[in-house]
DRENSEGU-489479 format. One record per residue (C-alpha): residue in three letters; x, y, z. Coordinates in steps of 0.1 Angstrom, whole numbers, plus 5000, padded with zeros to 4 digits. Layout:
ALAXYZ
...
END
This chain:
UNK013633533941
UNK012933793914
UNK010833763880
UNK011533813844
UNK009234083832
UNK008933973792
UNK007034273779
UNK009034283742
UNK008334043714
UNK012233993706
UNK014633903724
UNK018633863716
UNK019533513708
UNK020333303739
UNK019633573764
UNK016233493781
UNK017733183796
UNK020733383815
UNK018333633828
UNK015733353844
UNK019033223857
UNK019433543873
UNK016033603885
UNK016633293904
UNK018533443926
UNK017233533959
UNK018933913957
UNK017334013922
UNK013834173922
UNK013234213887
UNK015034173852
UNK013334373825
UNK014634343789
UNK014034673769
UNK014834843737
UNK017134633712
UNK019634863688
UNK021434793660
UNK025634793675
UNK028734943657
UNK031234603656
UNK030434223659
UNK030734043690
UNK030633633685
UNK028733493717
UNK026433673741
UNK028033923763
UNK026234103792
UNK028234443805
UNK026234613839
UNK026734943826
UNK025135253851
UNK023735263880
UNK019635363879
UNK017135413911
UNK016535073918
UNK019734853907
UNK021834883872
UNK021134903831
UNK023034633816
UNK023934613785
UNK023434243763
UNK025134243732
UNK025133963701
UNK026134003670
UNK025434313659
UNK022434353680
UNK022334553719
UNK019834473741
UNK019034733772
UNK018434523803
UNK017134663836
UNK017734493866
UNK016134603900
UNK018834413933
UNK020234553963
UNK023334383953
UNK026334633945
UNK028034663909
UNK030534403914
UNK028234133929
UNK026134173902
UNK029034143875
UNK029933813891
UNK026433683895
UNK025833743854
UNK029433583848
UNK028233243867
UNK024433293851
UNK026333313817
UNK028533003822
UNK026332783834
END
């Protein structure tokens, strides 16, 4: 069971919920939320895309509105697991 490490002040809309949902999860070490940019194009709910591959797990990428959010997330878990993981921490 992993931890959420909340070092940021702000936060996209809606997204700390899915990533303690995550943490839950016995294969997640750590999910760190880090810089928030402004997005070219509008996307209506929350979506979270695992983008590269990094030392220790994957970079995800959450995105709201017009705001990204960087999300690190330290598993052993390969890139698909991990897409379907965030697709059942999103739903429910």
């Amino acid at each position: 069971m992993g931890r959420v490490v909340l070092n940021h002040s702000t936060h996209i809309e809606g997204l700390i919920p899915v990533l303690q949902k995550l943490a839950s999860n016995i294969n997640i070490k750590t999910v760190t939320p880090a810089i928030i940019s402004k997005a070219r194009g509008r996307s209506s709910s929350l979506v979270i895309r695992v983008s590269v591959k990094t030392i220790n797990g994957y970079k995800a990428i959450a995105r709201k509105g017009q705001t990204a959010q960087e999300v690190f997330i330290s598993t052993d878990l390969s890139k698909d697991e991990l897409k379907k993981l965030l697709d059942v921490c999103k739903s429910g």
